[in-house]
N, C-alpha and C positions, 0 to 999 in steps of 0.2 A: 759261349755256352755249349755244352754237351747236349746234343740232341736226341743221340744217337739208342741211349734207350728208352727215348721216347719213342721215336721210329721201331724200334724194334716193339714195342708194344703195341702200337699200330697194326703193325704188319701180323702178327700173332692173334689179334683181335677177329684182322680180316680171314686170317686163314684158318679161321673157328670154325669147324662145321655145328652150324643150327638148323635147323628146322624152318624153313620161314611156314608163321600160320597170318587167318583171316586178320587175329589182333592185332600182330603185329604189325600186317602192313600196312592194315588202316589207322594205328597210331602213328608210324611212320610219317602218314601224310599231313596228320594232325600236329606230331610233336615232332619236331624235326630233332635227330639224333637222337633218336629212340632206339635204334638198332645198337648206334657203339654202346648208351646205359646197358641196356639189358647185356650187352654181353659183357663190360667190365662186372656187374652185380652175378653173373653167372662164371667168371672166372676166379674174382675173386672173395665173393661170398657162397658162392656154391647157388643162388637163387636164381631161377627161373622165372623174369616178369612174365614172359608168355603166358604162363603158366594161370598167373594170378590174376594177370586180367581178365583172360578167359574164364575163369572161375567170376569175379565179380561180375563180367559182363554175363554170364549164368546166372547168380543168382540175382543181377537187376532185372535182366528179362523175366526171369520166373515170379520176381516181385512186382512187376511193373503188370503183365498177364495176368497175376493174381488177384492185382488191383482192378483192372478193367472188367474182368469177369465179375470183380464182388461187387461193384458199379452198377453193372447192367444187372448185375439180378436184384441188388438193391430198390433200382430204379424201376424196374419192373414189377419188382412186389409191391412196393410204394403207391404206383400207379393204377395197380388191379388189384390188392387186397390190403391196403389200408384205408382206415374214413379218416378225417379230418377237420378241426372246428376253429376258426378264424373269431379272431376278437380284435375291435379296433381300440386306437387308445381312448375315445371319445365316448365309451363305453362306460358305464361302474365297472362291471365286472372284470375289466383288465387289472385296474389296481387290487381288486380281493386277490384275481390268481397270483401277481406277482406276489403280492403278502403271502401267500400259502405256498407258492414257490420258494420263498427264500427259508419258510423252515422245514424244505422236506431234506431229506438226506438222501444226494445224487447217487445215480448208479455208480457214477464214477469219479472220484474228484474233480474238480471246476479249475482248469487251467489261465482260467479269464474270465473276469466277474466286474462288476460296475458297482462300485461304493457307494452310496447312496445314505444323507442324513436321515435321518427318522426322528421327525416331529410328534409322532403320535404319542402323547402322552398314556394313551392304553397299554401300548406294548411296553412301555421304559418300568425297569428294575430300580424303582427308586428306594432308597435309603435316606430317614428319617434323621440317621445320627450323623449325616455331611455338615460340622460343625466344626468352627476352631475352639480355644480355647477360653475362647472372651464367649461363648455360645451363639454367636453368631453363623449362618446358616452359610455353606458354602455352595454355589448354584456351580450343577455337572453339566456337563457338556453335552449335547443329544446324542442318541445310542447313535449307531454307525449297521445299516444293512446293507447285505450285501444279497444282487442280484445278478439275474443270469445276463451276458451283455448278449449285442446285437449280432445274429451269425454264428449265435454258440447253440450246439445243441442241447437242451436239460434233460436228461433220460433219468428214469426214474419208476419204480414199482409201485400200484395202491390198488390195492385187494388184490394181490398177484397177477395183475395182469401191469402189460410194459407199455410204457407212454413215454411219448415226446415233447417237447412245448421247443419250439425254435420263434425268437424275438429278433425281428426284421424292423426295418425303418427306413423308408423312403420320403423323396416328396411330396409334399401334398398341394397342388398348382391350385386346388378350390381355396385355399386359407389365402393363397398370397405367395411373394417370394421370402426365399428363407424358411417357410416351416414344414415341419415334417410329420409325419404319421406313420408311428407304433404300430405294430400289429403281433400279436401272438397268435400262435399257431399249433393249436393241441393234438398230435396223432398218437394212434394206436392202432395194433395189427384186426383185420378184421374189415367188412362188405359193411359196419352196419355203425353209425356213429352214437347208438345207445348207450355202449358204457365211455364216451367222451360225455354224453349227456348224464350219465350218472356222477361222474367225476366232479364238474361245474356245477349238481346240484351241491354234491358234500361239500364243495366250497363254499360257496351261499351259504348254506347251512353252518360252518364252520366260521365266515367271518358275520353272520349275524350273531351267531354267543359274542366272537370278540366285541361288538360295536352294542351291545345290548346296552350300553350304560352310556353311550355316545349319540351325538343327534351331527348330522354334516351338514355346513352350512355356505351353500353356494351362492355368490354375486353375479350380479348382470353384468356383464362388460362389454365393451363398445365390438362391434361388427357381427353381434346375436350370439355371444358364446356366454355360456356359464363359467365359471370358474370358480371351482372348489375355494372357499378359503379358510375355514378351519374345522377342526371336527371338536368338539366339544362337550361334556360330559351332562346328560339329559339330567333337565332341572326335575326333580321333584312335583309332584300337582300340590301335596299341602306347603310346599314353599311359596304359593303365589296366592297373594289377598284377593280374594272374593270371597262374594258367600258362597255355604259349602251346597247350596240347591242350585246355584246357578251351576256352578263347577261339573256336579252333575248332570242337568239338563244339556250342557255341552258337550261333554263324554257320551251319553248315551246315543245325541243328536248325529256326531261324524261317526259314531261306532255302528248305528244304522247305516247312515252312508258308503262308509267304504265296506260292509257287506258283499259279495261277487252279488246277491241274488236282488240286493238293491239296482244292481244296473241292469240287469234282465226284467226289472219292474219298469224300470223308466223306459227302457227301451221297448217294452211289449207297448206301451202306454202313446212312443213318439215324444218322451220329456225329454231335454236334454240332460244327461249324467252332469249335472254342477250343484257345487253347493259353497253360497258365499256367507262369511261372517262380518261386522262392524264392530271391532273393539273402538271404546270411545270413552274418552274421559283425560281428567289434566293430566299432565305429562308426572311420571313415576308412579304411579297407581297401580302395573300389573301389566300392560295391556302386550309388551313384546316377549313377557315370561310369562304369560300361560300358551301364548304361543308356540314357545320353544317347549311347554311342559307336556303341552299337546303330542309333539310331534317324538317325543320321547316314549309317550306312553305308547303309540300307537307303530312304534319303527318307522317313522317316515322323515325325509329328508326335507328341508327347507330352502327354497328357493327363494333371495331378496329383492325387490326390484328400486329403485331409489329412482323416482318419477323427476327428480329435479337433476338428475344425472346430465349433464349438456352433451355427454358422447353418448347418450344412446336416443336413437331415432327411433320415428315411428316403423320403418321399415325393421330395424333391432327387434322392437316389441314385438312383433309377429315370429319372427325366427323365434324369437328365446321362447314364447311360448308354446312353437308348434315342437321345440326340443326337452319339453318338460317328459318326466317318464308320467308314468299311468296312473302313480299315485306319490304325493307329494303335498306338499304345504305349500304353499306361494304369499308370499307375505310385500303387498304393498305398504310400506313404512308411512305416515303424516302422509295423506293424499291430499291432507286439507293446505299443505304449506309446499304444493309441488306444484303451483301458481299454472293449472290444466289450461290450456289456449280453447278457447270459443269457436267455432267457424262461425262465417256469418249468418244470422238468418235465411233461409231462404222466403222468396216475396210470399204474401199469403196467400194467391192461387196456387201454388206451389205445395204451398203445407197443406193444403186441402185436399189436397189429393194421394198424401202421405198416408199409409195405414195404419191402424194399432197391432202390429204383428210380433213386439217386442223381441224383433232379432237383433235388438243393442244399437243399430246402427244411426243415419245424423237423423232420422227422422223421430228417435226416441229423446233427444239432446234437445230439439225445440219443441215437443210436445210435454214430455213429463217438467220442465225447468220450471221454477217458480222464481227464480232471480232476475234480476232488472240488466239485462244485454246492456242497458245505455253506458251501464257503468263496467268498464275494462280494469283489470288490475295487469299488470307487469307479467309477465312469464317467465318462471324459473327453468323451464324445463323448453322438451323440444316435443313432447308428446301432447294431441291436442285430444278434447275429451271425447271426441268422437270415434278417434284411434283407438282411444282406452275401452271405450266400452264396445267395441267392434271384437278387440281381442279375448276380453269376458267374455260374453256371450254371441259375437256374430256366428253368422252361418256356418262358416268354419272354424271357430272357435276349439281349445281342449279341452278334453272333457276328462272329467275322473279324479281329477286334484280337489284341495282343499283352499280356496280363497279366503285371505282375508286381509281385511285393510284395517288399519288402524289411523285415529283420527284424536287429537286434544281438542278440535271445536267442530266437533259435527252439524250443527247451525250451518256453520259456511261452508258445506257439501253440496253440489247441485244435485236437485231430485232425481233426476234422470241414473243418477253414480248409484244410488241407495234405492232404487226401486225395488217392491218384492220380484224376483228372479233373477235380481243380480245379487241383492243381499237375503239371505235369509233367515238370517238369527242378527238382530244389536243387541250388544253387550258391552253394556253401560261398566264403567269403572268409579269408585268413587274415594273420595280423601278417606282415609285410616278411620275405622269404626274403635271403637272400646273393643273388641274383641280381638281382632285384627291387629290390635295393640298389643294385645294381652298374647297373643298365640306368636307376633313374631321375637316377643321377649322369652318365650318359652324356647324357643327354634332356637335362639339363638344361645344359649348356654345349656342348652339339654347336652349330655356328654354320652356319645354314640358309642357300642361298649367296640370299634375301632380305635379310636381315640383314647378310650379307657384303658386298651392293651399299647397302645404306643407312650402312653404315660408312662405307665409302668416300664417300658424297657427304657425308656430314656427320660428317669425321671432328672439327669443332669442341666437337663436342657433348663434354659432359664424362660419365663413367661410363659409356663404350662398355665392349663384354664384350672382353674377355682372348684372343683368337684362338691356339687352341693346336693342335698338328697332332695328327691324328689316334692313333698311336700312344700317343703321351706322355698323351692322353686317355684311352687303354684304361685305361693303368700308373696313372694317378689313378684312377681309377674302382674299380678290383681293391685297391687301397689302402685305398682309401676304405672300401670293404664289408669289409673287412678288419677297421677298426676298428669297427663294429656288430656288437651281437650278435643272433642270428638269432633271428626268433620271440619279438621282443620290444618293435619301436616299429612304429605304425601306417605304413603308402605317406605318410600326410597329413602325419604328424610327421617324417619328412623330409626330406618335399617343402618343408614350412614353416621346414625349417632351409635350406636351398638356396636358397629364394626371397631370402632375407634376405642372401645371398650369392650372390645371379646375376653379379653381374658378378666375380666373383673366385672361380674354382676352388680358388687354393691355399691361400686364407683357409678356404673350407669345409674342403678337407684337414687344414691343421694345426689348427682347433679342434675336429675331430670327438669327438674322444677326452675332451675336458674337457665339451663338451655332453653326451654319452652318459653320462659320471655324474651330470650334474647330473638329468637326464631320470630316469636310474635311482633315484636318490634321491628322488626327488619321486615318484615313482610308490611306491616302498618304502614311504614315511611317509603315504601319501595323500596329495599337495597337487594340488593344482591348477596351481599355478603355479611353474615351473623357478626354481631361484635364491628361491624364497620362503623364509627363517628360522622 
């Protein structure tokens, strides 16, 4: 092979006069034969790398200086003139901000966001006419939000001034291994965290409109944590059978209570800020829906505790109730079938010297009780009654919430659970009156002019309700109660005969009479089940 103009381009290379600079010959060192490129690309494209590294190595340096500079003054302002407001996830108010975060509209578009399903039936865009062709209803999929993720900044303008919220996640070594802890972190320029503090008010403010027609309802779960489990849309007070002066007297009663100037009374006084109620009566009467109807009217949340739970201890019981907020609902579910553990007596020098100080504790268990210790029953649960009533009202007990326990056979409650200062309103429930007949037969095909406008657009739809004028509704309704007999089926049993018959008033009118024997009958012989042989 002919080398020879190879060599001669060699030699012609070498005998190039260049310039050697810094670039070069610290690329040299880096990329070896850096000197022959540059000078083949400069002989035979006319281009000077020297040239061009030097220029990018300018303007990295000038980029890289520009960055460090806008750092440190970043970092400095940050640190002497901005305030700052930290929210943990264990918080309410994290998930409002996230909600209110996800429909503001960014300073800047969101390069990275965290998809998130959305359950909330509040916020879903539903559509009535999701049907096929047969009219059958076709169930959509839950909306889809999206949020800011972890390490991203959200910047963002409200009332012209500029905020930040950056969402962090680390571990959390108090939960245990494996879990972590959320934190949001709201900044803005400025010495004085007031308008962060104005900010998280108009969120409050903003997601209570949203949640006005919702009541959220939290469980007890094993190692003292609450846990949200659905939010649900607050019942009505005339949906729930009682009479309408008792209904009253209970509205008025917690509406005194949770007053601010009510606990400035008890506290001027030395009372403890508590106030307990005893819903009581057979099972389907009312007694977990006026609860929920309660907690509607008044924006409060409900906290459940299920005493026959086997993963929650009495250690549990103390946490969950020292993490109640300030005002709330607390709803002990059947306390009469959560099989409470006894301690033992103590000797009777012992009780003697016990005092009447009704701070809940075992000395109130073996003084107030009127039941026979000799006789033990089984324990469902892991909480004993002396736990329970230490976490009501001991010494350091919460204060400020709304207790209530509900009961199908208050008889078998020990005295001591139901004393005045632990209970202070019972509220008896009882079997379906005539009237209560009569009002939930009204309820239940009254046509809300919502319903009236959805008719109307989609009168396609097949099993729309029956449209009857008002009158002619009373006259069914008086009818109807008519043939029930009084003080003897539950609001639930015949609600659940109605349901089954919502769209046809006259159908529930003429079969009333053949269900109410079959009912009666079954109830007579013990069954369980209507029409059972």
């Amino acid at each position: 092979m002919d080398f020879s103009r190879l060599q001669s381009l060699q030699y012609d290379l070498n005998s190039t006069s260049t310039t050697t600079n810094l670039p070069s010959t610290i690329l040299e060192l880096v990329v070896p034969g850096y000197s022959t490129i540059s000078q083949v690309a400069l002989r035979f494209f006319g281009i000077d790398i020297g040239l061009l590294v030097t220029g990018w190595a300018l303007v990295f340096g000038c980029r890289t200086a520009w960055r460090y500079i806008y750092d440190f003054a970043h970092d400095w302002i940050q640190n002497n003139y901005t305030s700052s407001i930290e929210i943990d996830d264990d918080d309410d108010l994290f998930n409002c901000v996230k909600a209110w975060l996800a429909e503001q509209t960014p300073k800047k578009p969101a390069r990275k966001m965290k998809a998130v399903t959305d359950y909330d039936d509040n916020n879903k865009q539903k559509d009535d006419n999701v049907h096929d062709e047969q009219g059958y209803y076709k169930y959509e999929l839950p909306n889809t939000r999206y949020e800011a993720s972890y390490g991203i900044d959200n910047e963002f303008y409200h009332n012209g001034r500029y905020f930040k919220v950056i969402r962090s996640s680390i571990r959390d070594e108090s939960r245990g291994t494996g879990f972590l802890k959320e934190t949001l972190e709201i900044y803005c320029y400025g010495q004085n965290t007031q308008p962060i503090k104005d900010l998280v008010y108009h969120i409050k403010q903003w997601k209570m409109k949203q949640d006005s027609s919702m009541t959220s309802v939290f469980r007890a779960g094993s190692g003292g944590y609450w846990n949200r489990s659905t939010s649900r849309p607050s019942r009505p007070m005339q949906t729930v059978s009682l009479d309408p002066e008792k209904k009253e007297e209970i509205l008025e009663d917690i509406n005194e209570y949770l007053h601010p100037s009510t606990a400035r009374w008890y506290a001027a006084r030395g009372i403890p800020h508590r106030r307990g109620y005893l819903f009581y009566g057979p099972p389907g009467t009312g007694k977990t829906s006026l609860s929920f109807a309660l907690a509607g009217i008044f924006g409060l949340s409900i906290y459940c505790i299920s005493l026959n739970d086997k993963d929650i201890k009495e250690s549990d019981l103390c946490i969950l109730f020292d993490d109640l907020p300030d005002r709330c609902i607390v709803m002990l579910e059947d306390v009469d079938s959560a099989g409470l553990k006894r301690e033992e007596e103590p000797a009777s020098g012992e009780a003697a010297k016990k005092d009447d100080s009704g701070s809940g504790s075992d000395e109130d268990v073996n003084k107030d009780t009127t039941k026979d210790t000799s006789k033990t029953e089984t324990p469902t649960g892991n909480i004993s009654l002396s736990a329970l009533l230490n976490v009501i009202d001991g010494a350091a007990a919460h204060e400020g919430h709304v207790l209530i326990m509900t009961t199908n056979t208050p008889e078998s409650l020990d005295a001591a659970l139901i004393r005045p200062g632990r209970v202070d309103m019972q509220v008896g429930f009882t079997l379906a009156t005539r009237e209560q007949v009569r009002q939930t037969y009204m309820r239940m095909y009254t046509i809300t002019p919502e319903e009236q406008a959805t008719s109307n657009r989609f009168s396609k739809i097949r099993s729309q309700a029956k449209v009857i004028d008002s009158e002619t509704l009373k006259d069914m309704a008086e009818r109807f109660a008519a043939q029930l007999p009084e003080d003897t089926l539950t609001p639930a049993e015949i609600q659940g005969y109605l349901l089954r018959r919502k769209k046809d008033p006259q159908r529930a009118l003429d079969e009333a009479s053949k269900w109410v024997e079959e009912m009666l009958e079954a109830k007579k012989n013990g069954k369980k089940l209507v029409g059972a042989s």
